[in-house]
N, C-alpha and C positions, 0 to 999 in steps of 0.2 A: 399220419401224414408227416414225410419231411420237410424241414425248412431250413431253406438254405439263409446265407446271410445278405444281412439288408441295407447293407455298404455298395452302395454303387448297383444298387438291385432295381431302383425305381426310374422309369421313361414316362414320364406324364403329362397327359395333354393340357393340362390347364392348372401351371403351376400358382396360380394366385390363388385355385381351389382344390390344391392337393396340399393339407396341414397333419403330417404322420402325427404331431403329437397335439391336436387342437384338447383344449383343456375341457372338461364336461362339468359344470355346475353343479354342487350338490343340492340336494335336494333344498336345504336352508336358504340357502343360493336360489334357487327358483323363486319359493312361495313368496316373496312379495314383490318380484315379477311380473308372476301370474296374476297376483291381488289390485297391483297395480292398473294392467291393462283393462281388468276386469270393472274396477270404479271408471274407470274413464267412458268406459263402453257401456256403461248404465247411462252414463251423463249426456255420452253422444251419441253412438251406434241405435241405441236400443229407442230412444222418443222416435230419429228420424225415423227408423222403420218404419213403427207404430203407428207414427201418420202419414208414413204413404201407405197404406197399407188399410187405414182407417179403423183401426180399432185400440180402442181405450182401455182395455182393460184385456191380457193376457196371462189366462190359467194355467200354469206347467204340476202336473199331477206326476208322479215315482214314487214306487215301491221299493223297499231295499233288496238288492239285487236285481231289481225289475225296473231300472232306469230309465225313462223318456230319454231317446238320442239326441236331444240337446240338453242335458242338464248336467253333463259334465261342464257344456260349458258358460252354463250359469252359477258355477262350484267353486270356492278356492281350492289353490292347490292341495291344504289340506282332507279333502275330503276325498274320500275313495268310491262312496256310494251315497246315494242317499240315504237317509236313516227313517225308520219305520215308512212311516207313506209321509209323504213331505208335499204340502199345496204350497206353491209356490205362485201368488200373482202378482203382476206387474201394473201399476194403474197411472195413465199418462194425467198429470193435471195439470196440462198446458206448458206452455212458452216459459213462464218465470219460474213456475214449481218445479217443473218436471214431474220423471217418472217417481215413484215410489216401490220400493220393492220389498216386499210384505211376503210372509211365513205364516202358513195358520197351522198352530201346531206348536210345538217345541221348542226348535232345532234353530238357531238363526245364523248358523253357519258362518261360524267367523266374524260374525258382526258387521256381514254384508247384508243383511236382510234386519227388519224389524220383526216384530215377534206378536201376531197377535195370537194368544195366548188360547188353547183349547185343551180337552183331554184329547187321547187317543180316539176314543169313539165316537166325539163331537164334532171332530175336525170341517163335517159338510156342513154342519149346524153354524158355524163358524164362519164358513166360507157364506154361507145364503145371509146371515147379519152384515158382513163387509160388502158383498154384491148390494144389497140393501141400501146400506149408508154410501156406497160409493156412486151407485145408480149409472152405471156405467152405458152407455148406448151402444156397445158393439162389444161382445164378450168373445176371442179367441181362443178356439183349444186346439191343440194338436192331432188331427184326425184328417186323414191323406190318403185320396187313392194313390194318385203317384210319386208323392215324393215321400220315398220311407223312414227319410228325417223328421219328416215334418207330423209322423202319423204314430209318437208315443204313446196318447191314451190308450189304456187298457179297456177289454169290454166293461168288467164290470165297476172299473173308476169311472169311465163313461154314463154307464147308468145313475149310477151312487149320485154323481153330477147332476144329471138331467131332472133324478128326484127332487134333492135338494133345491135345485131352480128352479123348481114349477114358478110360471108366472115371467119369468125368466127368459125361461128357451127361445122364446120368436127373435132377441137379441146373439144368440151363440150362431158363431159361424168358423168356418175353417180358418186355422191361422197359419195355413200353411205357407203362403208368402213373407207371413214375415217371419216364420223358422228358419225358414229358406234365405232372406236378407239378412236375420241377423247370423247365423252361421257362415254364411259366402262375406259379408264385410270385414275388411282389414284394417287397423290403425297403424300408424306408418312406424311407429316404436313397435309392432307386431313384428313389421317386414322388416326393420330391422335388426333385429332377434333371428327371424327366418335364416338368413343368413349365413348367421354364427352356425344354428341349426344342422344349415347345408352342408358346411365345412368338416362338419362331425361325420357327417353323410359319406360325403364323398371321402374323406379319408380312411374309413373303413373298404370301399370300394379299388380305393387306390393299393391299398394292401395288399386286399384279397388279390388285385392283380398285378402279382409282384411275384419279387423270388422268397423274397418272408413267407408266403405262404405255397406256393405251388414249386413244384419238382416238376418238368417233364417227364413223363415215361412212370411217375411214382403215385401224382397224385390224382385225386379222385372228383368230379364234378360233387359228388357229397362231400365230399373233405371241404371245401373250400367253402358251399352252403352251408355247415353246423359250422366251420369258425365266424364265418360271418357274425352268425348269431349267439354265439357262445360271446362274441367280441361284443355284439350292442349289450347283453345281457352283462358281462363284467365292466359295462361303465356304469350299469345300475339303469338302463335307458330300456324303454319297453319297446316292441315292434310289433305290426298290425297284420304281416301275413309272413310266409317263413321265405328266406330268401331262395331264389331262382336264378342254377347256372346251368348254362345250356352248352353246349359243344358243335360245332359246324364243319366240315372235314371233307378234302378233297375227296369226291370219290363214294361218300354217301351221304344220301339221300336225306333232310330236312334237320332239324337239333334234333339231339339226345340228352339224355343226363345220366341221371343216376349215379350207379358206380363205375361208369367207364372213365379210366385213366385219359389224362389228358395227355395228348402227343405234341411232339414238336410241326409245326404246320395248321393246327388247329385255331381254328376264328371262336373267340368265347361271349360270351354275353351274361348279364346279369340282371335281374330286375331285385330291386334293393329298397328297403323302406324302415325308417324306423321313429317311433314317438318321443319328444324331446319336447318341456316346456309346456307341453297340452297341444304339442302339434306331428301332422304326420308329415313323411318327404315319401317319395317316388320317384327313383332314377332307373336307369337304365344305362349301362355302358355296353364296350364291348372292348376284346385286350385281342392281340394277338401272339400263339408265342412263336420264336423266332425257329427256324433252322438253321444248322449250323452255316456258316458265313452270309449270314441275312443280318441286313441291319435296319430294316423296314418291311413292315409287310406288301403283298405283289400288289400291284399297282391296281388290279382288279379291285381288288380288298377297298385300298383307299375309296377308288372312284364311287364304290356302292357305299360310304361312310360319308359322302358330300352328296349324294344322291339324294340319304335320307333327311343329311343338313337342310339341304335347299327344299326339303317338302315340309324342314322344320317355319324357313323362312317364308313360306308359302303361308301355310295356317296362319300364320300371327299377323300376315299384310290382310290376309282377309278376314281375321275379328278381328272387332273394336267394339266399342263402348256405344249400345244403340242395337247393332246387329244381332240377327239373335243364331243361336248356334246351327240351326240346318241350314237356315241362308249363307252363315261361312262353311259350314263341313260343303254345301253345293260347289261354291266357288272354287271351295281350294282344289278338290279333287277334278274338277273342270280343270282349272289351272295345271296341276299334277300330269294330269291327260293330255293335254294341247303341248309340253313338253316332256312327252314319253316317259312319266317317270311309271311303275306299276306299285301304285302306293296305296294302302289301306290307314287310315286315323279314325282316334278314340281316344279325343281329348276328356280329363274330366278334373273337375273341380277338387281341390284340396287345400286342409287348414285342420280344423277340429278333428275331423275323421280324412282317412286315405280317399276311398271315393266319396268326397262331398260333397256337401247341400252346394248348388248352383250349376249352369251351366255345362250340359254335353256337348261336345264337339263329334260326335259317331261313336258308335261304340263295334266292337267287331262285326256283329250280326245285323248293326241297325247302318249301312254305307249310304242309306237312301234318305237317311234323319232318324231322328229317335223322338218319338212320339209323345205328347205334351209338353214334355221337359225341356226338347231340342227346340222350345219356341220362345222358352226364356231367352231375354237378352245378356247381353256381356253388362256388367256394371263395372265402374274405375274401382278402386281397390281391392281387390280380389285375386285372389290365388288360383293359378291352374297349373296342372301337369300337360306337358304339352308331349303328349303319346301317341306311337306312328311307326310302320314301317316301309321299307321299301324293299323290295324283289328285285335285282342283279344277277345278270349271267357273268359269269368271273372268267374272262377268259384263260387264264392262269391254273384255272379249274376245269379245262375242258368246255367249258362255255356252263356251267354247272348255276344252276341259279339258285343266291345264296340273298338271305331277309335278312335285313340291316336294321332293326330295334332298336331306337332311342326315346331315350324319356328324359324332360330336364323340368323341375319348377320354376314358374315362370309370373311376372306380376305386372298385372292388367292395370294401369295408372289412365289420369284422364289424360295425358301426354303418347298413352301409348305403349309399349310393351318392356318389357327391363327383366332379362334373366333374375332367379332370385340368387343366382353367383354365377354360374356362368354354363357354358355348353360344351362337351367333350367336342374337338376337333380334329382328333388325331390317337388314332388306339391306344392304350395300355401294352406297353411290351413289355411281355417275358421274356430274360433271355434261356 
């Protein structure tokens, strides 16, 4: 792939959120960050759940290698995996005490956890003495039809459980709401880290759609997906799925990729994401690159880029905090309808994981709600990717109907809605 020079290379829509050189944390640099948010969110995230939610006493069982999808993030940053099988419970003892966050087993993880002490084999022997002495009235474990967060127990840590708890069991119940609360809650030192996050984000984005990276006529929708990712990976930063550039073009018919070179005229798009801090981002932009004596893309172009804006503006008037997500996905797209836009959304939740624990707003296949999940409501701190697009006839294009893609993270306060940096408003030009 050639690359030209990056002097006078860059046109970007939202310069407070385009940082070429935003600096990346080392790892040193994070862990007590992470450590940080992580004590707080014992002290306060995790009781609140717990008693709305109504249970006292929260079992998180992992295997090494074999993870429960939240115990990354009941982890310091130090840890990679759990180690051996690690019982992990949490026991609320009120108002003044609080939570307690107890290890039965070895491992006390950074000296976040206490340690009540077992062998390897004795571990449930262990747990059925602490269940005993704790006597807890509502035992949660992680077992979910449908939220796949929420549903890490393995079969036969499950059983191993249920043994151990004879006398027990009529107290165990699903804890899947409050895997779900505690993973969808934000601390506002979180959101703003998110941020900084974003910036790293979108600067790789800003790049990729640039002269730094793309040549007209030379370079390749793959060329420009492996720098992407060759780029998150040499800042030392992990990513959750591999990046996505697509091509749109007078003349034919719906995105392509692959190895088709990119032409002068062509509308691009990207969806982009990467892990930074124990957290994931989700964008979507789109660049255009120019022809020669073009100093804007055709106006078509523009108009289907305020199209998908205003359906951005649409979803977020219709959630709020209380709502729950089919009742917004209902309205927006009413709304959407009654001002002709032709627009499909598939909002979804992010923070620990890319698609994460809380609230759907549609997903492609589900335009009519999405079943159990789309009945949660929106809660104030919380993270969403606000994802959608709109169908445009370009007249510029022969009347050619071209899908306008945007994705921006976005953060749900009890005031109301607030980019988590900001929103593209105006393409990426290449020249």
């Amino acid at each position: 792939m050639a690359a030209g020079s990056a002097e006078g290379a860059y046109v970007v829509p939202m310069q407070s959120s385009f940082v070429p050189e935003e600096r990346v944390l080392t790892h040193r640099e994070q862990a007590p960050l992470v450590r940080g948010w992580l004590e707080k969110r014992f002290e306060t995230v995790l009781p609140e759940v717990m008693r709305r939610e109504g249970i006292d006493m929260w079992i998180v069982i992992s295997r090494e290698y074999n993870d429960d999808p939240v115990f990354r993030s009941l982890a310091p940053f130090e840890t990679y995996s759990s180690r051996r099988r690690t019982i992990l419970v949490f026991h609320d003892r009120g108002e003044e005490l609080g939570v307690e966050t107890l290890s039965v087993g070895r491992f006390n993880y950074q000296n976040l956890y206490t340690v009540v002490p077992t062998h390897n084999e004795k571990q449930f022997e262990g747990l059925r003495a602490l269940v005993e002495e704790r006597n807890p009235r509502k035992i949660g474990i992680n077992m979910s039809e449908r939220w796949n967060h929420a549903d890490g127990l393995t079969a036969v840590q499950r059983d191993a459980l249920f043994e151990a708890l004879e006398g027990y069991t009529d107290r165990i119940v699903s804890a899947e709401m409050l895997a779900v609360g505690w993973l969808e809650t934000r601390l506002p030192e979180e959101t703003d880290a998110y941020r900084h996050i974003m910036r790293v984000a979108h600067s790789v984005i800003g790049r990729a759609f640039s002269n730094e990276v793309i040549v007209p006529g030379v370079t390749t929708a793959n060329d420009v997906r492996w720098w992407m990712r060759q780029t998150v990976a040499e800042y030392g930063l992990g990513g959750w799925f591999h990046p996505s550039v697509g091509i749109q073009r007078q003349g034919r018919e719906g995105r392509f990729s692959g190895d088709e070179v990119i032409q002068r005229g062509d509308m691009l798009w990207t969806d982009f994401g990467i892990m930074y801090l124990g957290f994931a981002t989700d964008t979507q932009h789109n660049a255009y690159v120019l022809r020669a004596g073009e100093v804007e893309p055709p106006a078509g172009l523009q108009a289907g880029l305020r199209a998908s804006m205003r359906l951005q503006d649409i979803t977020r008037e219709e959630s709020r905090v209380g709502r729950s997500g089919n009742d917004a996905l209902a309205a927006s797209l009413a709304k959407a309808k009654k001002e002709g836009l032709d627009a499909t959304i598939y909002w979804h939740s992010i923070g620990y994981h890319g698609h994460a624990a809380g609230v759907p707003l549609g997903m492609t296949d589900y335009q009519d709600g999405v079943p159990v999940r789309g009945e949660l409501e929106f809660r104030a701190n919380t993270w969403h990717s606000v994802e959608l697009n709109v169908v445009k006839e370009v007249p510029e294009w022969g009347g050619q109907p071209v899908k306008f893609s945007m994705e921006e993270d976005a953060v749900l306060t009890e005031n109301g809605w607030m980019w988590a940096l900001g929103r593209q408003e105006s393409f990426h030009l290449i020249h």
